[in-house]
C-alpha positions in Angstrom: -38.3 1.1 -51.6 -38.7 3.7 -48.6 -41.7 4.4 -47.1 -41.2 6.9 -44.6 -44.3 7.3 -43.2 -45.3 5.7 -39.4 -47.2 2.8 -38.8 -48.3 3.7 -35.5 -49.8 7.1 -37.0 -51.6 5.2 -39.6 -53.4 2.9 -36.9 -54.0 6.0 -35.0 -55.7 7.9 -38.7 -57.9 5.1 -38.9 -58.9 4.1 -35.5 -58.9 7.5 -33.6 -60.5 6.4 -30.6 -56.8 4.4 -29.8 -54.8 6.4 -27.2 -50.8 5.3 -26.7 -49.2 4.6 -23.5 -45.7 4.6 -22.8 -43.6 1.6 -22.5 -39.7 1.0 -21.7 -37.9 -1.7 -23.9 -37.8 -4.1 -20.9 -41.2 -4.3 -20.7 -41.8 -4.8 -24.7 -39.4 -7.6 -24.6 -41.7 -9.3 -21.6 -44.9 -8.9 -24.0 -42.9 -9.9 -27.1 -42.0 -12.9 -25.4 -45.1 -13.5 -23.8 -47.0 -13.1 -26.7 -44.9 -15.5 -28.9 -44.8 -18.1 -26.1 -48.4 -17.8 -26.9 -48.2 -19.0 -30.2 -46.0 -21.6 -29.7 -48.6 -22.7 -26.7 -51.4 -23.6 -29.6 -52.1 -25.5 -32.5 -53.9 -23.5 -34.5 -51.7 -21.6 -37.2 -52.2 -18.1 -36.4 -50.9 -14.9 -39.0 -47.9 -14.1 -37.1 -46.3 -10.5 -38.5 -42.5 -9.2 -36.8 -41.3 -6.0 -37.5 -37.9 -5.7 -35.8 -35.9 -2.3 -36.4 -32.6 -3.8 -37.2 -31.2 -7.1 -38.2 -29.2 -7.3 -34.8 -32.4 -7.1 -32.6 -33.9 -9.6 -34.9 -30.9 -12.0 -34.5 -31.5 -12.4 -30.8 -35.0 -13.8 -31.9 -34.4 -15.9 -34.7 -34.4 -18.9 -33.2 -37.9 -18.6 -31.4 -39.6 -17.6 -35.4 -37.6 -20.9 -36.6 -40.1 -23.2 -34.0 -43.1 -20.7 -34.8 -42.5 -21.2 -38.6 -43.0 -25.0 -38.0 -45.8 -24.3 -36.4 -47.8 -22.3 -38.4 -47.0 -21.2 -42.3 -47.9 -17.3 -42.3 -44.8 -15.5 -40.3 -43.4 -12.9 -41.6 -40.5 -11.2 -40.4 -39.3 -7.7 -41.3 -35.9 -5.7 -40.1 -33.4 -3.2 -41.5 -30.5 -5.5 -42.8 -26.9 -5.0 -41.3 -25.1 -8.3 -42.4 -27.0 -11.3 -44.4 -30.4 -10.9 -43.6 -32.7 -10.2 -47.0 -35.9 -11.0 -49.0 -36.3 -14.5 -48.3 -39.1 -17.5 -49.0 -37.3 -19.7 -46.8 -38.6 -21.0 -43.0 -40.9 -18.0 -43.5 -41.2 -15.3 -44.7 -38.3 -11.8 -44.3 -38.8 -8.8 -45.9 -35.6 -6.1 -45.8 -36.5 -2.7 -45.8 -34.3 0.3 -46.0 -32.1 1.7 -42.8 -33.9 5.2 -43.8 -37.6 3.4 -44.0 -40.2 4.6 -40.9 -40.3 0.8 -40.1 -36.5 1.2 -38.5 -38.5 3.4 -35.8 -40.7 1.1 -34.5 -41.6 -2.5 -32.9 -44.2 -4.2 -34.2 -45.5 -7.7 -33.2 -49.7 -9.1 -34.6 -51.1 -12.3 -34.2 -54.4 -13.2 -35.8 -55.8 -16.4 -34.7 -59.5 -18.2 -35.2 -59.8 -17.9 -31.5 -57.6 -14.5 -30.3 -55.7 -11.8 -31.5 -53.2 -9.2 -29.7 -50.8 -6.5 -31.4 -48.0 -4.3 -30.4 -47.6 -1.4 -32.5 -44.8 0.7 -30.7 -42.3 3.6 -32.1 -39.3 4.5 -30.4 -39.8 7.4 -28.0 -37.2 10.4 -28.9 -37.3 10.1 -33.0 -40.0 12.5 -34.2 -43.0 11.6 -35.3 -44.2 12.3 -39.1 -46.2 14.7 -39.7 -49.0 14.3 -42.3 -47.5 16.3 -44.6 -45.1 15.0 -47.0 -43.4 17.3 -47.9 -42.4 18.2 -44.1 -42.2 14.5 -43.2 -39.2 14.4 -45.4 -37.4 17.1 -44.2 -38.2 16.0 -40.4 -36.8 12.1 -41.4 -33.5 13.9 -42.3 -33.0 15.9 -39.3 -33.5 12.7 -37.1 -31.6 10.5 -39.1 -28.3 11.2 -37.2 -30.0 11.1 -33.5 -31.5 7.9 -34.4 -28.0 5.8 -34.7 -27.8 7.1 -31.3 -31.0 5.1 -30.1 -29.6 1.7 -31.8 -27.9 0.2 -28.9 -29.6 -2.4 -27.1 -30.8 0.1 -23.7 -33.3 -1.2 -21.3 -34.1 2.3 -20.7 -35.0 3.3 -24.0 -38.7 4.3 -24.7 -41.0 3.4 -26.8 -45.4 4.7 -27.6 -48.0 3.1 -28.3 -50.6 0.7 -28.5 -50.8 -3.3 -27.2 -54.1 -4.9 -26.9 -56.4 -7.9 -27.5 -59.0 -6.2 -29.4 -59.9 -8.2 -32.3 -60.8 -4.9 -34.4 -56.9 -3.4 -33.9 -55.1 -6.1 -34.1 -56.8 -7.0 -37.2 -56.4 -3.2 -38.9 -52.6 -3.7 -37.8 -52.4 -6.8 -39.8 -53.7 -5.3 -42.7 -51.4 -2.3 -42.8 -48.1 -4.3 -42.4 -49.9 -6.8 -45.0 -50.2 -3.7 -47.8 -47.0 -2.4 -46.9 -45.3 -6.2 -47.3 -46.7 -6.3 -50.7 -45.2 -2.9 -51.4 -41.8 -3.9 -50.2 -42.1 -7.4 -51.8 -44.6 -7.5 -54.9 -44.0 -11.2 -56.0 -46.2 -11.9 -52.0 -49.6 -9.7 -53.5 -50.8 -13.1 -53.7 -50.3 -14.1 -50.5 -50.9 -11.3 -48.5 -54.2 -10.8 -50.8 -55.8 -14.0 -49.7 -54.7 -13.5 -45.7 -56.6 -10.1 -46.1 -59.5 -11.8 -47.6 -59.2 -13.8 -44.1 -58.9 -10.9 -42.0 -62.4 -9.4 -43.0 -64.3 -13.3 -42.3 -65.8 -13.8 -39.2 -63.9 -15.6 -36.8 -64.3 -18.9 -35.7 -66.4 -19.7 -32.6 -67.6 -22.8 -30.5 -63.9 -23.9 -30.2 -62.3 -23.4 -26.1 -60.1 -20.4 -26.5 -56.0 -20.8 -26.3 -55.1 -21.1 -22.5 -53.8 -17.9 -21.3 -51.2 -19.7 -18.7 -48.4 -19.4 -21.0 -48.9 -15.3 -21.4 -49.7 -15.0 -18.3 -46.3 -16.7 -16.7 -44.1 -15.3 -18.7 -45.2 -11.7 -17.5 -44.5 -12.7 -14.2 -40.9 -14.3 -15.0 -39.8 -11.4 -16.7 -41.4 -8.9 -14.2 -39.8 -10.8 -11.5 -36.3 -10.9 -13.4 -37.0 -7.1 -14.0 -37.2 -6.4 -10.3 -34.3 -8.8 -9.4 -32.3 -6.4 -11.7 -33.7 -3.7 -10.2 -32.6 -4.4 -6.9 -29.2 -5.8 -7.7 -29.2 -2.0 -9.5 -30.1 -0.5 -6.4 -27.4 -2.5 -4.6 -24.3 -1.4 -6.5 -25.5 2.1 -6.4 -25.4 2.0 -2.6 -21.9 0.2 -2.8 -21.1 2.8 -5.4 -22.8 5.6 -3.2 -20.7 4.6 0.0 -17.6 4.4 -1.9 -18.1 7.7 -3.0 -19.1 8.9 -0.3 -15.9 8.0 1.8 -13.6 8.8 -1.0 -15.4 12.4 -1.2 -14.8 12.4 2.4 -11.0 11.6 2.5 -10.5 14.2 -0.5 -12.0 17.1 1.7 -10.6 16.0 4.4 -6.6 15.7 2.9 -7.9 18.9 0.9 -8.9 21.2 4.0 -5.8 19.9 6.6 -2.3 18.7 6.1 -2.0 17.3 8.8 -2.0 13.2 7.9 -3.0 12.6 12.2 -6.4 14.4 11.3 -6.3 12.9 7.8 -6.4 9.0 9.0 -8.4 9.3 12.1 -11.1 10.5 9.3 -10.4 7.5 7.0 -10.3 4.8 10.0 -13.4 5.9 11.4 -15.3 6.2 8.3 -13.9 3.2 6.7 -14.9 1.1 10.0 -18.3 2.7 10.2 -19.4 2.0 6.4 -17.8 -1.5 6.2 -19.8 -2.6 9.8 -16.5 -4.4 11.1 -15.2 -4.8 14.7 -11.9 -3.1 13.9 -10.3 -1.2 11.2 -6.7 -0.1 12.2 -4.3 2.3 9.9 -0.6 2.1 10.8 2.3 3.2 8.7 5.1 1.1 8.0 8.2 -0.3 5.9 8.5 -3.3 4.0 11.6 -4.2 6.5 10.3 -3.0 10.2 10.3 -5.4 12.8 6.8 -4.2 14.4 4.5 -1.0 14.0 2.8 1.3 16.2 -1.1 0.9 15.3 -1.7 5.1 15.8 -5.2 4.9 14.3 -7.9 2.7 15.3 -11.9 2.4 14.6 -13.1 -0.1 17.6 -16.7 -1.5 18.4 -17.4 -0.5 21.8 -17.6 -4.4 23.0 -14.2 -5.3 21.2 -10.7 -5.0 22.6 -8.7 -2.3 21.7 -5.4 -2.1 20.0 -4.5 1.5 20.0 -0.8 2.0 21.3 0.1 -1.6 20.6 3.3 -2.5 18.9 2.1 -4.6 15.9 4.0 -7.7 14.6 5.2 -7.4 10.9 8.4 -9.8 10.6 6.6 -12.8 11.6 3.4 -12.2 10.3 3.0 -14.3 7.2 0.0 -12.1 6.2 2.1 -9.4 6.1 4.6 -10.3 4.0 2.1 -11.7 1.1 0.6 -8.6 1.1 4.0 -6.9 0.7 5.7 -9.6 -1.9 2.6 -9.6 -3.6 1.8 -5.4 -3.5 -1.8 -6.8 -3.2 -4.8 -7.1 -0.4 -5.4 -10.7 1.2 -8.0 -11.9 3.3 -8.2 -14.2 5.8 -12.0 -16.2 6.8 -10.5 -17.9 9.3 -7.3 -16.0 11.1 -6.6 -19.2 13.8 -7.3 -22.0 11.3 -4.3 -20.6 8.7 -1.2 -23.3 9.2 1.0 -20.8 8.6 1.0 -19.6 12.4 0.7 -22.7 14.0 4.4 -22.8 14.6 4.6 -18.3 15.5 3.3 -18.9 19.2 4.2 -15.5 19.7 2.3 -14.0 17.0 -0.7 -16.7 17.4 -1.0 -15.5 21.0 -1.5 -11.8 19.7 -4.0 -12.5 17.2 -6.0 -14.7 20.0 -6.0 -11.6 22.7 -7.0 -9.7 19.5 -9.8 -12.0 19.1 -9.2 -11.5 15.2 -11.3 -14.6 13.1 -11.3 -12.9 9.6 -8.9 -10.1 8.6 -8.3 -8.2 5.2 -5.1 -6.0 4.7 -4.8 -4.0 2.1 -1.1 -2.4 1.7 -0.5 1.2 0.9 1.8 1.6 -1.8 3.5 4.8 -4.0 5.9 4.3 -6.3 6.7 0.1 -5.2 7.3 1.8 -1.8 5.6 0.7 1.3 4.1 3.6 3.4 1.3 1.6 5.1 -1.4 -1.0 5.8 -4.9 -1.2 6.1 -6.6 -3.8 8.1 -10.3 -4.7 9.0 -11.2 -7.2 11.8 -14.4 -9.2 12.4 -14.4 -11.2 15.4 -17.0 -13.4 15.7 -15.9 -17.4 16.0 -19.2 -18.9 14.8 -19.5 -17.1 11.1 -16.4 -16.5 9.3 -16.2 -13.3 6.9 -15.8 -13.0 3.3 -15.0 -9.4 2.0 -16.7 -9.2 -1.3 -15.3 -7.8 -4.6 -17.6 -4.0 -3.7 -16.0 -3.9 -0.3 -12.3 -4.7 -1.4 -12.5 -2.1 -3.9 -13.9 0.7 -1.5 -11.2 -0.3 1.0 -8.4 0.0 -1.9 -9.5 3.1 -3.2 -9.0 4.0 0.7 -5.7 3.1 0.7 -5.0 5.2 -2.3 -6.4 8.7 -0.9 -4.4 7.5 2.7 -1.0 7.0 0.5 -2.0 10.6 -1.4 -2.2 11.9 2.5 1.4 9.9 3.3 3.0 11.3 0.7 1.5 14.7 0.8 2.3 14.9 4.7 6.2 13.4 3.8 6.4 16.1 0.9 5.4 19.2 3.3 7.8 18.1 5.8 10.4 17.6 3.8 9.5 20.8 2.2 9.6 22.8 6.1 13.2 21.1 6.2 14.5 22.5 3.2 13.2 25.8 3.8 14.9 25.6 7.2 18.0 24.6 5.4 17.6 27.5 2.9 17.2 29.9 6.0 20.0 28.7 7.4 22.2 29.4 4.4 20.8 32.6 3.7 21.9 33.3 7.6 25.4 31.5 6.5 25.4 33.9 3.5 24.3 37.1 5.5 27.1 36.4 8.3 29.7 35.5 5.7 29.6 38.9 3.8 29.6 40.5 6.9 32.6 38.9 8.6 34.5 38.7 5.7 33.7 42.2 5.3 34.9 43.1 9.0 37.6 40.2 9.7 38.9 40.6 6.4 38.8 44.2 6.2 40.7 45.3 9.8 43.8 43.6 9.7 44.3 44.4 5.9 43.5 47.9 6.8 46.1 47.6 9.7 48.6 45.9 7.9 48.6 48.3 5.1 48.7 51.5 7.5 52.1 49.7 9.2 53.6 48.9 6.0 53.0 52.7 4.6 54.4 54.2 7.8 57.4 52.0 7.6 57.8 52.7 3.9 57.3 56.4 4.0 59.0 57.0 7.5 62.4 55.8 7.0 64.2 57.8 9.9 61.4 56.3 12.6 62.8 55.2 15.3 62.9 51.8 16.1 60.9 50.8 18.7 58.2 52.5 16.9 58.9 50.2 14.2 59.2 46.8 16.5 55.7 47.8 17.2 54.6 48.7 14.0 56.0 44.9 12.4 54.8 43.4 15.3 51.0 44.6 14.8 51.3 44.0 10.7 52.4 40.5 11.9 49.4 39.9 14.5 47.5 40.8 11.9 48.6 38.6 9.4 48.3 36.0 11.6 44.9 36.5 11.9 44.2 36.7 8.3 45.9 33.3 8.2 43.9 31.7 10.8 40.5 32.9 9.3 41.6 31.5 6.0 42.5 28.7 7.5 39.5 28.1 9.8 37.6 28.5 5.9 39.3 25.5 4.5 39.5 23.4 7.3 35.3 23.8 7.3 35.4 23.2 3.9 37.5 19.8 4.0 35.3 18.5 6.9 32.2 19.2 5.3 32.9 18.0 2.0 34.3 14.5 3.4 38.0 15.2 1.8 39.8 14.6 5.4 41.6 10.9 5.7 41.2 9.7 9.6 44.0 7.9 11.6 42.3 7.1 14.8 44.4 5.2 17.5 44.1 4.7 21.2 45.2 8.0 22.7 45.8 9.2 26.1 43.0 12.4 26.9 46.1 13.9 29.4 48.4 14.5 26.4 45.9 15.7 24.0 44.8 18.1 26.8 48.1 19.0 27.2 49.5 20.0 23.6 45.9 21.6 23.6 47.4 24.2 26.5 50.6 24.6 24.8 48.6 25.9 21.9 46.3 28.0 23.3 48.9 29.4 26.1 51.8 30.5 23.2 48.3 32.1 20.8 47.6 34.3 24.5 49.5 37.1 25.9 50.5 36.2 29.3 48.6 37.8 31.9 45.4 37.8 30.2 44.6 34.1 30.3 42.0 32.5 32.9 42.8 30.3 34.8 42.8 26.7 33.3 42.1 23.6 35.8 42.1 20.1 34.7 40.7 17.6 36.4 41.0 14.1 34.8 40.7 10.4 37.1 43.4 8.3 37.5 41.6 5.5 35.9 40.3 7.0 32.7 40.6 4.8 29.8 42.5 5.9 26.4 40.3 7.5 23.7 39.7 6.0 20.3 40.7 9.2 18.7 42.9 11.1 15.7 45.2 13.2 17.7 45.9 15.8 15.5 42.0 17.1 15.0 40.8 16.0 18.8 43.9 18.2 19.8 42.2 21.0 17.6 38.6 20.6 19.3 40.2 21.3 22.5 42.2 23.7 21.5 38.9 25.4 20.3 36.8 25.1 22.9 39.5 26.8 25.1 40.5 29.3 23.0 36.1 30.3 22.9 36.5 30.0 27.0 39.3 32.5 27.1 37.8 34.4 24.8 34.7 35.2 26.6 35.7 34.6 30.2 37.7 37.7 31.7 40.1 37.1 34.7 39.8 36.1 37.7 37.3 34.6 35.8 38.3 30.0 35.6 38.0 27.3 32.9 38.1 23.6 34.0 38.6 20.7 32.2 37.3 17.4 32.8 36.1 13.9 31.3 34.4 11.1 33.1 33.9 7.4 31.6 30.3 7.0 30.3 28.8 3.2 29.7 28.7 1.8 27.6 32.4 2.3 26.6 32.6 6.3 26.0 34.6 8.9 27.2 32.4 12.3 28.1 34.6 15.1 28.1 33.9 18.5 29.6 35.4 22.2 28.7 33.6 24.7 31.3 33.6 28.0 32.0 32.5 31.0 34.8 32.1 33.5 31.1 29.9 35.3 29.7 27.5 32.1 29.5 24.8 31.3 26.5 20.8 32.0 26.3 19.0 28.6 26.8 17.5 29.2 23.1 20.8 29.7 21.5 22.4 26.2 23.1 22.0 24.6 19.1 22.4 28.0 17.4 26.2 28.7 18.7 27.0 25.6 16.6 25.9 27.0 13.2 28.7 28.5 10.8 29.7 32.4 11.4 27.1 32.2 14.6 28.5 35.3 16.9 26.6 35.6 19.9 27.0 39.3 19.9 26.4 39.8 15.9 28.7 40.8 13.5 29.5 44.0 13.2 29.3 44.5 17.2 31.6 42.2 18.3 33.7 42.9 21.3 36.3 39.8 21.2 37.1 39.4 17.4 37.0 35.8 15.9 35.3 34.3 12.7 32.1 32.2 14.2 33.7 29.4 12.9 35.5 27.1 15.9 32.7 25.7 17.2 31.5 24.7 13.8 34.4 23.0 13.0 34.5 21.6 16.0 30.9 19.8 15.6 31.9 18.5 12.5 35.2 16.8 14.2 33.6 15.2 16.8 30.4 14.1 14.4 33.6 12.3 12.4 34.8 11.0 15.1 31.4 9.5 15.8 30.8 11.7 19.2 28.0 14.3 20.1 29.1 17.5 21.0 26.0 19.9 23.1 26.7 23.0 25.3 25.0 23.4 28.8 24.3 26.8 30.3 22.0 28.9 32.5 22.0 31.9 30.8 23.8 35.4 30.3 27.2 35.5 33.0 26.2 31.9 34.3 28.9 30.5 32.8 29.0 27.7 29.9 30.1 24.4 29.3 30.6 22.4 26.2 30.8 18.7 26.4 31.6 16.4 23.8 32.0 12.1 23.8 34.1 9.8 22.1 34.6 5.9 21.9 36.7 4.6 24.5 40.0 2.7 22.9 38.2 -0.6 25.2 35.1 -0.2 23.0 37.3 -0.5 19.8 39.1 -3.5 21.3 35.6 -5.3 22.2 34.7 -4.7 18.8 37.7 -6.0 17.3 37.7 -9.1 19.9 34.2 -10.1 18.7 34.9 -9.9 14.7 37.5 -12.3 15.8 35.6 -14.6 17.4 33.1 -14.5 14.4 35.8 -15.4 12.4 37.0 -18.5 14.0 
């Protein structure tokens, strides 16, 4: 059977003077409770009527009906079943009525005793009321049918209206409308229920003491007090959660307005040590394998020491490496007590001048990788610290938005190197078409005008044609050179070259370098070429062949670009520890202070391409670089600027150095 009407309206039809209040489930529970510890407080077998909405709220219960039932035989107990709960004679009485009945909407609790009575006669706040007519109250149950599986759940901040007192006249008109509606839902009771109506309407009894009110009474305060200890541990994790929010917000706008990962953790130290109340907070980044760290970023109580600028111990700080081997936070109560620094004097003197006591570090990972650490000091000897489970967590979800700031700062930079690199080959690019275009282009032009003239000018006389083979051949030359210069590049930078380095002697590598550069130069036109070496200059760890080809280079560039009586001087000088600094110089044309690095870049004319004045593919000293870099020597130019000259130094190991090396594997060996 379904009786969809309301309970609560009915009391309110019948008594109309009754006006509802408004009641949260929290506080029903305290008055459910309180009234049946009530019960359970006397002896004098009181009508005791339960209308729970559903089985499950009626399961949490049960066990208090079972000691009223043996206390008094008229309970009654009614909820919507869900599992095994039914019509049943049993302990007492339960009456199941249907999911879709009124009765699933409200919260009913009477007692009716000789000497007191008190009712609760709520309905869920939300569900719509019926209306008095039936037709209409129909259709309205259907529409809130679905909305009202969403009020189910067990919500301490679900609603509920309507009407708890100790007036004997309510209560006792309560009782009788869940008494007619039990005998509706359970006819075989009419006896039953008839003969505790006839009870209702008898005078009750007087001259006895009324039931002590202590037990009611205490229970209201328990549960009001456990209501406001929830309420304030509520408002506690919503300020943890509001200052975690807060900072994270903070460390989102701030990675969100500036790339710039300085600006970025200065934010999240400062904030992090202003929220958490500590005596330090620090931020340094770091690897996994470094031996110390730099501590950049620092949030310091004015009366603490600071450690800004301090190099930071990581290989012998056992902290440290859990935190690493375990990619998880640690804390430390008490820093000086751990026996794991007892024997690091070192390290135990830095933590003591630190005046560190309790510590947590909390590692900054992406991707397994180490970037960085997190650490928060307290400082005070007498009362260790313990970093609860609301701090951690705002400190790790730190360490997240400070790895999102690492990586995002690594990502730009890396992404301002590659668009360097991709401006430097589109430069590559632009000055390859155009001196292929020109170096190519002029000797193939010259060579074919020879060859024609030669070919269709067969009675020219022959000195005329000495000059004219001569020029194709020059020309050729050339072409062969700049192809040449193109593969040679191309083997260095592509790592294809075998190396044969021996102890040479600098005076005969300078010397075949002359002997090239003299018989590639028309007498007459050469500067002149000093070389200035001391008597006591050790061999050079070198491969002949390609140092002899860097020198040659850098003096055919001097001759190129230093007119006569313009000079070029070499010399070299011994450089500790164990290098050999040699120097090509020059009273040329000289280099602008800004284009010192650029002159080293692949087709790099100093004059441009197309307006060149001394021919030449912008490819010597290129080649040169990547030599000496092989060779593993620097190679820099020096100069003051336009006709100041230049000079181009470059170092290798001495031959000693390779022998000390060599003497010292040895020894490891034996």
């Amino acid at each position: 059977m379904i009786i969809q009407s309301s309970l609560l309206q009915e009391l309110h039809e019948a008594l109309p003077h009754l006006r509802a209040q408004m009641y949260f489930k929290s506080s029903l529970t305290a008055l459910s409770h309180a009234i049946e510890d009530q019960v359970l407080a006397g002896n004098d077998q009181p009508l005791v009527i339960a209308c729970f909405q559903r089985e499950r709220f009626y399961r949490q219960e049960s066990h208090r009906y079972l000691r009223i039932a043996d206390l008094t035989p008229s309970v009654f107990v009614l909820a919507a079943p869900e599992t095994d709960f039914r019509n049943d004679s049993g302990v007492y009485e339960s009456i199941a009525f249907d999911p879709e009945d009124g009765l699933s909407q409200e919260w009913h609790l009477v007692v009716i005793s000789p000497h007191y009575t008190v009712c609760l006669i709520c309905r869920e706040h939300g569900v719509s009321a019926n209306s008095r007519d039936g037709g209409s109250r129909k259709g309205k149950i259907a529409q809130t049918s679905a909305p009202q599986r969403l009020l189910l759940p067990m919500d301490q901040s679900r609603r509920f209206e309507g009407v708890w007192t100790f007036d004997r006249e309510v209560s006792c008109t309560a009782a009788e409308l869940l008494l007619h509606r039990i005998s509706r839902y359970r006819p075989e009771l009419l006896s039953k229920t008839a003969h505790l109506l006839e009870a209702l309407v008898s005078p009750a009894k007087t001259g006895s003491p009324l039931v002590h009110p202590s037990p009611f009474t205490d229970r209201l305060v328990t549960y009001l007090q456990a209501s406001q200890y929830r309420q304030l541990k509520a408002y506690r994790q919503i300020e943890v959660q509001e200052r975690k929010e807060r900072l994270v917000n903070s460390m989102t706008s701030a990675i969100r307005r500036s790339l710039n990962v300085e600006q970025v953790l200065s934010v999240a130290v400062n904030e992090l040590g202003q929220v958490l109340s500590c005596d330090r907070c620090i931020i340094y980044q770091c690897q996994a394998t470094d031996e110390f760290a730099t501590i950049e970023y620092e949030f310091v109580q004015p009366e603490q020491a600071s450690l800004l600028s301090q190099h930071w111990p990581l290989e012998h700080n056992p902290w440290f490496n859990q935190a690493v081997d375990q990619q998880e936070w640690v804390s430390i109560e008490e820093a000086t007590l751990d026996l794991r620094i007892k024997k690091l004097k070192a390290f135990k003197t830095k933590i003591s001048q630190a005046q560190i006591h309790s510590l947590l570090m909390v590692p900054v990972f992406y991707q397994g990788k180490l970037l960085g650490m997190v650490e928060l000091h307290h400082t005070d000897p007498t009362e260790p610290y313990r970093w609860n489970e609301a701090e951690i967590g705002l400190v790790e979800a730190i360490a997240t938005q400070v790895g999102v700031a690492l990586i995002q700062s690594q990502s730009y930079a890396e992404l301002e190197v590659l668009n360097q690199q991709l401006e430097a080959l589109e430069r590559a690019r632009s000055n390859l078409i155009a001196i292929t275009g020109h170096e190519l282009r002029t000797p193939l032009s010259t060579i074919q005008v020879c060859l024609e003239s030669l070919s269709n000018e067969p009675d020219m006389p022959l000195e005329i044609q000495q000059v004219m083979l001569s020029t194709a051949l020059t020309d050729a030359e050339r072409l062969r050179k700049l192809v040449q210069d193109f593969l040679t590049l191309s083997r260095l930078e592509s790592g294809r070259v075998q190396w044969h380095t021996e102890a040479l002697s600098l005076a005969e590598c300078i010397e075949l370098a002359l002997s090239s550069t003299r018989a590639r130069t028309q007498t007459g036109n050469i500067p002149e070429i000093q070389v200035k070496l001391p008597p006591d200059l050790p061999m050079i760890q070198a491969d002949g062949e390609w140092l002899v080809e860097v020198l040659a280079k850098l003096l055919d560039n001097a001759c190129k670009f230093t007119e006569s009586p313009g000079k070029i001087l070499i010399q070299a000088l011994e450089v500790p520890p164990q290098t050999i600094e040699v120097v090509v110089s020059d009273t040329g044309r000289g280099i602008e202070p800004d284009r010192l690095e650029t002159v080293f870049e692949r087709f790099y004319q100093e004059e441009g391409a197309l307006r060149r004045t001394t021919g030449g593919t912008g490819l010597g000293l290129a080649i040169c670089r990547q030599i000496i870099r092989n060779l593993g020597g620097k190679i820099w130019a020096d100069s003051s600027g336009k006709d100041q000259g230049s000079a181009f130094h470059f170092t290798l190991p001495s031959a000693s150095a390779r022998t000390a090396s060599s003497n010292s594997s040895l020894r490891r060996v034996r």
